[in-house]
KOLTIVEX-605525 format. One record per atom (N, C-alpha, C): x, y, z; residue number from 0; residue in one letter; atom name. Coordinates in Angstrom, 1 decimal. Atoms other than C-alpha are relative to their C-alpha. Example, Ala and Ser with C-alpha at 12.3 -4.5 7.8 and 13.67 -1.06 7.14 Angstrom:
<sites>
+--------+--------+--------+------+------+------+
!      X !      Y !      Z ! resi ! resn ! name !
+--------+--------+--------+------+------+------+
!    0.9 !   -1.2 !    0.0 !    0 !    a !    N !
!   12.3 !   -4.5 !    7.8 !    0 !    a !   CA !
!    0.9 !    1.2 !    0.0 !    0 !    a !    C !
!   -0.9 !   -1.1 !    0.0 !    1 !    s !    N !
!   13.7 !   -1.1 !    7.1 !    1 !    s !   CA !
!   -0.8 !    1.1 !    0.8 !    1 !    s !    C !
+--------+--------+--------+------+------+------+
</sites>
This chain:
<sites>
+--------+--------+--------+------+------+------+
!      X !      Y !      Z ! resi ! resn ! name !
+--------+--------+--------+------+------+------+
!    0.9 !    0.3 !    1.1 !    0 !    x !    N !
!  146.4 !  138.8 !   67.6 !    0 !    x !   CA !
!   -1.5 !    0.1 !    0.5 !    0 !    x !    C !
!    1.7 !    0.1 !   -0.2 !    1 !    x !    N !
!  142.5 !  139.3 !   67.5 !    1 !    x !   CA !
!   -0.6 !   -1.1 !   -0.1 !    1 !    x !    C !
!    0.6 !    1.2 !    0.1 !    2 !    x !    N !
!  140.1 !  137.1 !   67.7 !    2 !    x !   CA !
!   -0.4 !   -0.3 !   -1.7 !    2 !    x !    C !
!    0.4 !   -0.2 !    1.8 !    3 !    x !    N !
!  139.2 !  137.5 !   63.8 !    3 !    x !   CA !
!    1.0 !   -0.4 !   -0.4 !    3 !    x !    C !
!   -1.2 !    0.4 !    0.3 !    4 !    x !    N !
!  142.7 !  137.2 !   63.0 !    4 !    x !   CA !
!    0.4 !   -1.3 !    0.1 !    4 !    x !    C !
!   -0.4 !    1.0 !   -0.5 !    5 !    x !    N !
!  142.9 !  134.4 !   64.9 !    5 !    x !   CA !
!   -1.3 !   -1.6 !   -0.6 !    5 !    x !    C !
!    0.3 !    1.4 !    1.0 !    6 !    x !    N !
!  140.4 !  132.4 !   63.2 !    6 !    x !   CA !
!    0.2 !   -0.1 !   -1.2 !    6 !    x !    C !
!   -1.0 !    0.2 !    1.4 !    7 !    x !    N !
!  141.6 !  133.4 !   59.9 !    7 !    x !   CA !
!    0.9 !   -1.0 !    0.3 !    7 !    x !    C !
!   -1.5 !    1.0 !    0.0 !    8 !    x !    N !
!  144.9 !  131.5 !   60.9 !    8 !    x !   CA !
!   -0.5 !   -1.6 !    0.5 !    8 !    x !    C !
!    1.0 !    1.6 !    0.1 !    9 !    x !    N !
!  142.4 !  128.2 !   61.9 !    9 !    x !   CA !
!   -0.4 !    0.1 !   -1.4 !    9 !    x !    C !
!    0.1 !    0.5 !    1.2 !   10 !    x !    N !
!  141.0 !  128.6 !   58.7 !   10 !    x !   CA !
!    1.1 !   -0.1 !   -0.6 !   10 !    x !    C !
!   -0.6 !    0.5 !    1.0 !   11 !    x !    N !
!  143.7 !  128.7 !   56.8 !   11 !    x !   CA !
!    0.7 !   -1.1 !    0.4 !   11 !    x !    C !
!   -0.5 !    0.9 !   -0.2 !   12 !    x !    N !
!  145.0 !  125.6 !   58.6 !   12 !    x !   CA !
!   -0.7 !   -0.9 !   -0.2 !   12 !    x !    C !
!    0.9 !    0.8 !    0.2 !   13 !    x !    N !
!  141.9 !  123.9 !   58.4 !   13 !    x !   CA !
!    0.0 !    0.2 !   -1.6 !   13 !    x !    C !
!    0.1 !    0.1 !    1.8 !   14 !    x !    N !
!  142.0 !  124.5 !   54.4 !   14 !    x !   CA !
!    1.4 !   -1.0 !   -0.2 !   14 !    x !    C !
!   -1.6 !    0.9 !    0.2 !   15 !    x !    N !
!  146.2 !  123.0 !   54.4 !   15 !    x !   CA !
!   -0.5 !   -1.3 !    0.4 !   15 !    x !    C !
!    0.3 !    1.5 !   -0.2 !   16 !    x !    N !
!  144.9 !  120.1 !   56.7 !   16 !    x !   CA !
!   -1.0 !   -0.8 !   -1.0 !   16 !    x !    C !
!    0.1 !    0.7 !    1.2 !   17 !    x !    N !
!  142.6 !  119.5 !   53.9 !   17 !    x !   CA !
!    0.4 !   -0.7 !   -1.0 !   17 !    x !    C !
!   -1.0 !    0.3 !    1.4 !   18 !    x !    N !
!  144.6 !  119.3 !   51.5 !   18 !    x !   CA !
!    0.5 !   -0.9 !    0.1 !   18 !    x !    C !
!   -0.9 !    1.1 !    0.0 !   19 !    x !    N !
!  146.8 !  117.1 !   53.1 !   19 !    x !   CA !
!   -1.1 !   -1.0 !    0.0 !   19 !    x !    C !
!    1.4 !    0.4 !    0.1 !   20 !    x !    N !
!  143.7 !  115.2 !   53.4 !   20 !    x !   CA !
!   -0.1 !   -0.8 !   -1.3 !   20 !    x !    C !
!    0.3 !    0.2 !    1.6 !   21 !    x !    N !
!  143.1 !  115.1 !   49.7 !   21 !    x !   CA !
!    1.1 !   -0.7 !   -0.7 !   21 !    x !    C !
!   -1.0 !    0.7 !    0.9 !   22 !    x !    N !
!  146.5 !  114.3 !   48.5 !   22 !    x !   CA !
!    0.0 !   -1.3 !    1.0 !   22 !    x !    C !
!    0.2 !    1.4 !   -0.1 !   23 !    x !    N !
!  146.4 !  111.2 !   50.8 !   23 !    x !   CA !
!   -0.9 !   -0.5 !   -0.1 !   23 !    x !    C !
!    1.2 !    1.2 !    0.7 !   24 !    x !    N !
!  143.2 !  109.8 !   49.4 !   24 !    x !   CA !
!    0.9 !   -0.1 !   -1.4 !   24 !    x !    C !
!   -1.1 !    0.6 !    1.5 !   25 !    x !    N !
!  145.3 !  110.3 !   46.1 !   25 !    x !   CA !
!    0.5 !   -0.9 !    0.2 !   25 !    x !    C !
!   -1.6 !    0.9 !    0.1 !   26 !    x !    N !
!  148.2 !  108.7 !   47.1 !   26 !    x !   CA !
!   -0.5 !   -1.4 !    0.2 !   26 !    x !    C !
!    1.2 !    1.9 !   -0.7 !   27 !    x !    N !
!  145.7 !  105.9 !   48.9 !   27 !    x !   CA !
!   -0.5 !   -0.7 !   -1.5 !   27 !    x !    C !
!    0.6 !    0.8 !    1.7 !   28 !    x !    N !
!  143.9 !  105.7 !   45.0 !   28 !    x !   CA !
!    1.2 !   -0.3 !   -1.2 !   28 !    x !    C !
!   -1.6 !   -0.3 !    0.7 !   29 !    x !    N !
!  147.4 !  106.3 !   43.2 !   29 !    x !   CA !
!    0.3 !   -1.9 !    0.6 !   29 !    x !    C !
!   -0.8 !    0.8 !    0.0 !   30 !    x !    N !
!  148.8 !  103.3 !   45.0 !   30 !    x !   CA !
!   -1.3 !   -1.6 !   -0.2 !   30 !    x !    C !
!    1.0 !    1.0 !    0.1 !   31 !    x !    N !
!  145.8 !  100.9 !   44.6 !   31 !    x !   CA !
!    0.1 !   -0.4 !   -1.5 !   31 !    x !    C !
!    0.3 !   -0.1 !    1.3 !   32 !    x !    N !
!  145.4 !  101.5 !   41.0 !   32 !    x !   CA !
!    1.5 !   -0.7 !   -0.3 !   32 !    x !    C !
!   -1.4 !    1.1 !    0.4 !   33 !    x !    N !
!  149.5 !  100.2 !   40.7 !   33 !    x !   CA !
!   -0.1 !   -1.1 !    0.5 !   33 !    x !    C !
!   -0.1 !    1.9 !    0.3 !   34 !    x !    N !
!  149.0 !   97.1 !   42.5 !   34 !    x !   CA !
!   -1.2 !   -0.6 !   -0.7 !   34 !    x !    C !
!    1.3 !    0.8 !    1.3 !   35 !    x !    N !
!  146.0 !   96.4 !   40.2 !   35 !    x !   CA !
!    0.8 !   -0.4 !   -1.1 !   35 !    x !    C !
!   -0.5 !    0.1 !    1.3 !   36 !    x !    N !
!  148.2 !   97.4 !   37.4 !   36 !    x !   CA !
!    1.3 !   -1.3 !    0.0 !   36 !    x !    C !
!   -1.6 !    1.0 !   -0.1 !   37 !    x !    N !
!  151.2 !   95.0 !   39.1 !   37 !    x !   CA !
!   -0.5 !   -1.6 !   -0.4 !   37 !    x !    C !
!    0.9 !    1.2 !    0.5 !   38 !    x !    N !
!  148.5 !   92.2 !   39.4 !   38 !    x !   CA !
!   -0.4 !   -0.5 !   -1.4 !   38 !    x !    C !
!    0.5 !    0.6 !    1.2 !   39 !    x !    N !
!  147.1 !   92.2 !   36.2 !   39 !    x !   CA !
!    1.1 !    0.0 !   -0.6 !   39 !    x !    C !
!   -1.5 !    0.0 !    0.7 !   40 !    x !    N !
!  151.0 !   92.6 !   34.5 !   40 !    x !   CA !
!   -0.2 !   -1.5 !    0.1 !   40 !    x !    C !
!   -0.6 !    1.6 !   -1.1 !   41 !    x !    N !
!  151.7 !   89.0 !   37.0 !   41 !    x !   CA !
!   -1.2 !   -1.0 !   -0.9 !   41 !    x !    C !
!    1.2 !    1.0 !    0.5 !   42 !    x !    N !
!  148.6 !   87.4 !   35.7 !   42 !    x !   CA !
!   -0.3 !   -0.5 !   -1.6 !   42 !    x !    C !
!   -0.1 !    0.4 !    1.3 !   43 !    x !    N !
!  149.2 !   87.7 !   32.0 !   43 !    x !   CA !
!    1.3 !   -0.2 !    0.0 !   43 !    x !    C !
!   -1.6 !    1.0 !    0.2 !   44 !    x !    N !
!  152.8 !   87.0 !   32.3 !   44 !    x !   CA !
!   -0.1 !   -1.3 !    0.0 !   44 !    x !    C !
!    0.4 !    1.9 !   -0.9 !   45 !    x !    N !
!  151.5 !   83.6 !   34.2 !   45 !    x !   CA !
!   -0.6 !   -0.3 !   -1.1 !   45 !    x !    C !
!    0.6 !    0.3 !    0.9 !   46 !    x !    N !
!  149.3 !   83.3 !   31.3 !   46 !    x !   CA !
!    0.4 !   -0.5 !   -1.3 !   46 !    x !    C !
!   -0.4 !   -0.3 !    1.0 !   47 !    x !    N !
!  151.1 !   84.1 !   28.4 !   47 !    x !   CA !
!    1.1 !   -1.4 !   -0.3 !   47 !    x !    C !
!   -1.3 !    1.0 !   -0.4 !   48 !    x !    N !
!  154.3 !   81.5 !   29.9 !   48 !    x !   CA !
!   -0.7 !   -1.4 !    0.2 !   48 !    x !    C !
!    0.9 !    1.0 !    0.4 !   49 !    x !    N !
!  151.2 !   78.9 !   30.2 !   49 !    x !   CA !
!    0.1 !   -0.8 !   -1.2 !   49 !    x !    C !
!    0.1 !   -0.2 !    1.5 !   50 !    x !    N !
!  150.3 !   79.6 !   27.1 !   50 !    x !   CA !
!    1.2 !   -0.9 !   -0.7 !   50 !    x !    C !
!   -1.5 !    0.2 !    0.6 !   51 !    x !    N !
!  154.0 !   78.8 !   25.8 !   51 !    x !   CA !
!    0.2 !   -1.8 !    0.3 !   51 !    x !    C !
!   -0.6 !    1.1 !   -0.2 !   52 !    x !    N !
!  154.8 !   76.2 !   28.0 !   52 !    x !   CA !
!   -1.2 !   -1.2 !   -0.5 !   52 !    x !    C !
!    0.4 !    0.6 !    0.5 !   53 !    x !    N !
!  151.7 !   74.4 !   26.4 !   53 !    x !   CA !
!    0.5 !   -0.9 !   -1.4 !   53 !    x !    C !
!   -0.1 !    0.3 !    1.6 !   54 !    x !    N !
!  152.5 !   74.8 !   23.0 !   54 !    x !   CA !
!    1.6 !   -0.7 !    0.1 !   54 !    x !    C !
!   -1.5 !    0.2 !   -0.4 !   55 !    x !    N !
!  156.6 !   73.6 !   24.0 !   55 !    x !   CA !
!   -0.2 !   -1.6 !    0.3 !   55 !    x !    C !
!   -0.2 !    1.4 !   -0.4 !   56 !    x !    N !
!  155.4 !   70.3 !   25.4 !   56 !    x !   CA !
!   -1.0 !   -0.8 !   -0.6 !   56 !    x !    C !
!    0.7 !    1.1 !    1.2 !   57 !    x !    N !
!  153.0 !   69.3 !   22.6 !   57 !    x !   CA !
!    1.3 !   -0.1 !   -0.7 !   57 !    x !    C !
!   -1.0 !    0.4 !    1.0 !   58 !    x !    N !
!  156.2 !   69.7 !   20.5 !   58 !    x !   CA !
!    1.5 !   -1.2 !    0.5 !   58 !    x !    C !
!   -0.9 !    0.8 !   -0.6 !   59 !    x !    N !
!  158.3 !   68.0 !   23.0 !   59 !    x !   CA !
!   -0.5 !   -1.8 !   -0.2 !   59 !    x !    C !
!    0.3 !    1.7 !   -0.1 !   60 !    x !    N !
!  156.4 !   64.6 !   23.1 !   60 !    x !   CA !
!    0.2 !   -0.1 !   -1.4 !   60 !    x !    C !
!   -0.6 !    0.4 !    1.4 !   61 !    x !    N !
!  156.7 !   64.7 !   19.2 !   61 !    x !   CA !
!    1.2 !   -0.4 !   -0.1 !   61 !    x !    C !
!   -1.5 !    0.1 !    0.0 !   62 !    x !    N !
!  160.2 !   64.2 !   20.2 !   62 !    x !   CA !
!    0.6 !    1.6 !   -0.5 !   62 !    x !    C !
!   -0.8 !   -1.4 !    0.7 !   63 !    x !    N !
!  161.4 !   67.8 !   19.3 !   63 !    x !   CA !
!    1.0 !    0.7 !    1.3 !   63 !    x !    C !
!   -0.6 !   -0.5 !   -1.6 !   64 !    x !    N !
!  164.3 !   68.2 !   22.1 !   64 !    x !   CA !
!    0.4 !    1.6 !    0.1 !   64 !    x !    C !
!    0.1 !   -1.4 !   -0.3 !   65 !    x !    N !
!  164.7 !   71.9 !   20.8 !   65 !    x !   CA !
!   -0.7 !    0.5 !    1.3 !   65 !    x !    C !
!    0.9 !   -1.2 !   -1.3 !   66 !    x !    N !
!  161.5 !   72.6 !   22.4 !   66 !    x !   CA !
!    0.2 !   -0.3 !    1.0 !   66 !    x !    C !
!   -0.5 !    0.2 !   -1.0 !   67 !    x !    N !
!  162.9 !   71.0 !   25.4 !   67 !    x !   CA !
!    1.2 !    1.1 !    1.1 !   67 !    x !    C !
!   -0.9 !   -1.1 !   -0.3 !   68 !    x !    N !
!  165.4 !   73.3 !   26.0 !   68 !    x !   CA !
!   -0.4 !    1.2 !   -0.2 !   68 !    x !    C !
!    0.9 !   -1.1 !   -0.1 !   69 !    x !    N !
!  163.3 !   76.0 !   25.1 !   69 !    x !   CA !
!   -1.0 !    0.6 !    1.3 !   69 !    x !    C !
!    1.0 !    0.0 !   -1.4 !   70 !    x !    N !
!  160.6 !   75.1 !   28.0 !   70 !    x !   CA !
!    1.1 !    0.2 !    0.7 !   70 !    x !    C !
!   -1.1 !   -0.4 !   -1.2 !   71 !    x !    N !
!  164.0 !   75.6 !   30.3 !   71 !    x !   CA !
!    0.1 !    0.9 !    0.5 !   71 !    x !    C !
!    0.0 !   -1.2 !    0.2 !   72 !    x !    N !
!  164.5 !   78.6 !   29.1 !   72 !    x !   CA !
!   -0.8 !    0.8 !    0.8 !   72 !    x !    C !
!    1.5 !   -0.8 !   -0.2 !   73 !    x !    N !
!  161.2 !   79.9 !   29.2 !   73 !    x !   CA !
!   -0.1 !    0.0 !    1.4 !   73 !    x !    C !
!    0.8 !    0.0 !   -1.5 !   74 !    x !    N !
!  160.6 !   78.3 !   32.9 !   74 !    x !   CA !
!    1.0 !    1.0 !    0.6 !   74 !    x !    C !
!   -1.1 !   -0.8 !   -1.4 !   75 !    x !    N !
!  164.0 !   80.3 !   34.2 !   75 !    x !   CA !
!   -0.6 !    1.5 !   -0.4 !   75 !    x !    C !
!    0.6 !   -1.6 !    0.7 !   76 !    x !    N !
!  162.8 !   83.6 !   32.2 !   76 !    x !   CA !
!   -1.4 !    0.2 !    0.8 !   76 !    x !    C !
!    0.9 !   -0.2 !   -1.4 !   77 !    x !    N !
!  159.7 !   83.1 !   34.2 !   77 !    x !   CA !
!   -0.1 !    0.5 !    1.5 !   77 !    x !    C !
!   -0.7 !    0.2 !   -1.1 !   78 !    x !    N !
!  161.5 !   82.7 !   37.3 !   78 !    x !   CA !
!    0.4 !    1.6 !    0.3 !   78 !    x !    C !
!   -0.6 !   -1.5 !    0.1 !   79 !    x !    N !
!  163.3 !   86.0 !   36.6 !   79 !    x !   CA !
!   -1.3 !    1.0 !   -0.2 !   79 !    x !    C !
!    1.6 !   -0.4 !   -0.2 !   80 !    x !    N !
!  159.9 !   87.8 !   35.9 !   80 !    x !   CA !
!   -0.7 !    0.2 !    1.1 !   80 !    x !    C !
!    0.8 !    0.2 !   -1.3 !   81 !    x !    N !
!  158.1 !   86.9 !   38.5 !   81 !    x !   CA !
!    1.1 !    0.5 !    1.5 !   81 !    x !    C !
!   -0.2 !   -0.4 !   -1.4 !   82 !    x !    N !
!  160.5 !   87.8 !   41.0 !   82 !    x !   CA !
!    0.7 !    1.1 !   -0.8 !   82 !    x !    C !
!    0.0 !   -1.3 !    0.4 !   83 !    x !    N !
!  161.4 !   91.0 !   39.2 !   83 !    x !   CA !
!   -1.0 !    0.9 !    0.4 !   83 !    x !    C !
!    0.9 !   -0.3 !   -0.7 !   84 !    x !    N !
!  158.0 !   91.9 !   39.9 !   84 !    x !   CA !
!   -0.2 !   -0.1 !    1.6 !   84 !    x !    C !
!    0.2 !   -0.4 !   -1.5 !   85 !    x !    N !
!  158.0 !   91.3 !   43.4 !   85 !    x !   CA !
!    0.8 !    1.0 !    0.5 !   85 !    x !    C !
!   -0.3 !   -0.9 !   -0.6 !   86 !    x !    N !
!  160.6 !   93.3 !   43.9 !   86 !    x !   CA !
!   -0.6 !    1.0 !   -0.6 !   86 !    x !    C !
!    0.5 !   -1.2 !    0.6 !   87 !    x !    N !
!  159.0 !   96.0 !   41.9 !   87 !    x !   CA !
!   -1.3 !    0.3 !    1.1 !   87 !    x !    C !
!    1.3 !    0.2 !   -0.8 !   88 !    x !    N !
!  155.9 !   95.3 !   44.1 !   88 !    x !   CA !
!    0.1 !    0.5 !    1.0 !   88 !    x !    C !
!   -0.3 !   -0.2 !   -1.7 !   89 !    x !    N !
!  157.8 !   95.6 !   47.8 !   89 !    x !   CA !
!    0.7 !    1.4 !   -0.6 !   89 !    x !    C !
!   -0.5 !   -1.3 !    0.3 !   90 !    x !    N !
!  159.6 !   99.0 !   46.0 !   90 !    x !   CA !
!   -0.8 !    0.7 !    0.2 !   90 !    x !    C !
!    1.1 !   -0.5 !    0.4 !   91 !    x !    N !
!  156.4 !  100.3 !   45.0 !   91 !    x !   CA !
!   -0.6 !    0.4 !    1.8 !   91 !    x !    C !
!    1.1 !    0.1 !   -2.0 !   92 !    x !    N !
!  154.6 !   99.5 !   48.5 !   92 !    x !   CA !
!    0.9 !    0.7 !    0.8 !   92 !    x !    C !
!   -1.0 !   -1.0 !   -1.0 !   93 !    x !    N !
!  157.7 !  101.0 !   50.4 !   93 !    x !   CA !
!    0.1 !    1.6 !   -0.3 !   93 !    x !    C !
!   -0.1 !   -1.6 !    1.0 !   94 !    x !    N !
!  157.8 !  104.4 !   48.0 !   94 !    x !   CA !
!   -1.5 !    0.1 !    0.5 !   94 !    x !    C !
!    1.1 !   -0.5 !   -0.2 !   95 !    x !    N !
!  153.9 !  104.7 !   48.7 !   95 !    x !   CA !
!   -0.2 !    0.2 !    1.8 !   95 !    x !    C !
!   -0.2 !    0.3 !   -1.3 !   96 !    x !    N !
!  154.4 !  103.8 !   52.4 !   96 !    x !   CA !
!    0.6 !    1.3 !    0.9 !   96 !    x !    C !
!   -1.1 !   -0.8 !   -0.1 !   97 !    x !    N !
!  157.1 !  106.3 !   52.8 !   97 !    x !   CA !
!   -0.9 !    1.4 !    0.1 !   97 !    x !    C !
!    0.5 !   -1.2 !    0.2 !   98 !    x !    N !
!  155.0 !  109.0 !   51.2 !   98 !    x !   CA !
!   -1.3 !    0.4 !    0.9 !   98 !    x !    C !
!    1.3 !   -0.8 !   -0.7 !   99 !    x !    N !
!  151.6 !  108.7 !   53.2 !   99 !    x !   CA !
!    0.9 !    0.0 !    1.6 !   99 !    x !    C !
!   -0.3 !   -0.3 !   -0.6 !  100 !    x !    N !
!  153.8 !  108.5 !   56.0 !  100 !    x !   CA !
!    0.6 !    1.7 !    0.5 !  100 !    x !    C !
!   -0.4 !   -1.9 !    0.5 !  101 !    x !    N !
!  155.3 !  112.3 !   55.0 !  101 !    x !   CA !
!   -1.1 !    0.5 !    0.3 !  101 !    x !    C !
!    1.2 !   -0.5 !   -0.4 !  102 !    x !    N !
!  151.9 !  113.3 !   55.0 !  102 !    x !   CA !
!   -0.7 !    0.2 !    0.7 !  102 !    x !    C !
!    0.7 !    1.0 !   -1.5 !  103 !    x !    N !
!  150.4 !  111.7 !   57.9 !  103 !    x !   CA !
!    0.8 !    1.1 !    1.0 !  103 !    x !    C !
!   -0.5 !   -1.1 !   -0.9 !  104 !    x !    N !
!  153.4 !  114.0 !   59.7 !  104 !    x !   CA !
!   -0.3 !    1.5 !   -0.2 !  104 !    x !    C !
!    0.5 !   -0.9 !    0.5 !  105 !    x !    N !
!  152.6 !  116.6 !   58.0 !  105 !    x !   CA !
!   -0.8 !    0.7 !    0.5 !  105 !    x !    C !
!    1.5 !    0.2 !   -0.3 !  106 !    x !    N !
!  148.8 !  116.3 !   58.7 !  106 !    x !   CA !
!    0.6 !    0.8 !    1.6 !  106 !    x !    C !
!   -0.2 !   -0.4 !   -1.6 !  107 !    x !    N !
!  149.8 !  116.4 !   62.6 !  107 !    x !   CA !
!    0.7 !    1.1 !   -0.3 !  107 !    x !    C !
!   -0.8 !   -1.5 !   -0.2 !  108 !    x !    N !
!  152.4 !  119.2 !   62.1 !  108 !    x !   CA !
!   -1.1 !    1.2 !   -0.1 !  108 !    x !    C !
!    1.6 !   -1.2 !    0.6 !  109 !    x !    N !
!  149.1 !  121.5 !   60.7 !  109 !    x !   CA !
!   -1.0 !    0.0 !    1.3 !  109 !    x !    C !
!    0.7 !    0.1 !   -0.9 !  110 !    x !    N !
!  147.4 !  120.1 !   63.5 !  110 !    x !   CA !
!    0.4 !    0.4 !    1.2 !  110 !    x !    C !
!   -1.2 !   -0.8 !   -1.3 !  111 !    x !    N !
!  150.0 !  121.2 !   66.1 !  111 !    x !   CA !
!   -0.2 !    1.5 !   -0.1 !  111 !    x !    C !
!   -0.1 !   -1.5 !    0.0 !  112 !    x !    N !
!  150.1 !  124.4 !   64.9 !  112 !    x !   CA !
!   -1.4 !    0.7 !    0.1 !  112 !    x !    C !
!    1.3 !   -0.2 !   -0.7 !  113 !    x !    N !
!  146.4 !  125.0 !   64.9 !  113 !    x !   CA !
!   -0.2 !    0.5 !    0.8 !  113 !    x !    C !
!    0.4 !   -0.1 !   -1.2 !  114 !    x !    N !
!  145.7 !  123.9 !   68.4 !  114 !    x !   CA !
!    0.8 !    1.2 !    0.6 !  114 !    x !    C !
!   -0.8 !   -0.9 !   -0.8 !  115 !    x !    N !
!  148.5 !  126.5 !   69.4 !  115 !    x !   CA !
!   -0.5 !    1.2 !   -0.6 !  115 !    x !    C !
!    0.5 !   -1.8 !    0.1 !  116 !    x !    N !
!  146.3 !  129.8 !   68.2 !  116 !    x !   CA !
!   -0.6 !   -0.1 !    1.0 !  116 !    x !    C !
!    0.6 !   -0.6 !   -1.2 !  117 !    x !    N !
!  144.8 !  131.3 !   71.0 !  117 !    x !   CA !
!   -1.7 !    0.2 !   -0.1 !  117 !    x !    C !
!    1.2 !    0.1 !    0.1 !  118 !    x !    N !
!  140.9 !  131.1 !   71.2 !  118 !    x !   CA !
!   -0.4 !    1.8 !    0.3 !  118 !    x !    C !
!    0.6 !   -1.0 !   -0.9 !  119 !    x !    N !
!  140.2 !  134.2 !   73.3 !  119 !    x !   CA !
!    0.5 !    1.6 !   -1.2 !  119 !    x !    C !
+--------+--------+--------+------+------+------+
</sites>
């Protein structure tokens, strides 16, 4: 190979390592932007189940043992929620994990191959 030739085949490796480059700032903003979206889910669930369990235990001191058994309800349905999301959370984080890891190998494999063109 020539030396011309030979940096064509750097550039075009240095263009791919780019890339890989670029899709992991994605995948970095990609998975930020889901645990924002996991957080703010968690936070109005927590809210909303507040919310409820407010209104459930003004009606309870009226004596109303429905709503008693309702707040039960509600606190296990919380329960179930909230740890539904976590695992959704440790899924999420392991799937994103997974993937900049792919990349990351990647990244090196482009960089491997690179260094092995011949300068001269």
């Amino acid at each position: 190979m020539g030396k011309n030739s030979n940096d064509l085949e750097r550039a075009k490796y240095d263009r791919l390592i780019l890339e890989k480059e670029t899709v992991a700032d994605d995948l970095k903003d990609e998975s930020r932007k889901m645990q924002e979206c996991l957080s703010d889910l968690r936070e109005d669930l927590q809210r909303g189940y507040r919310e409820l369990r407010m209104l459930l235990e003004e009606e309870s001191y009226e004596g109303d043992r429905e709503s008693l058994r309702l707040q039960r309800e509600n606190d296990a349905q919380e329960q179930l929620f909230r740890h539904r999301l976590e695992e959704m959370d440790e899924q999420i984080s392991e799937e994103y994990q997974s993937e900049a890891r792919k990349i990351e190998n990647e990244k090196e494999e482009l960089y491997r191959k690179r260094g092995d063109i011949p300068w001269d």
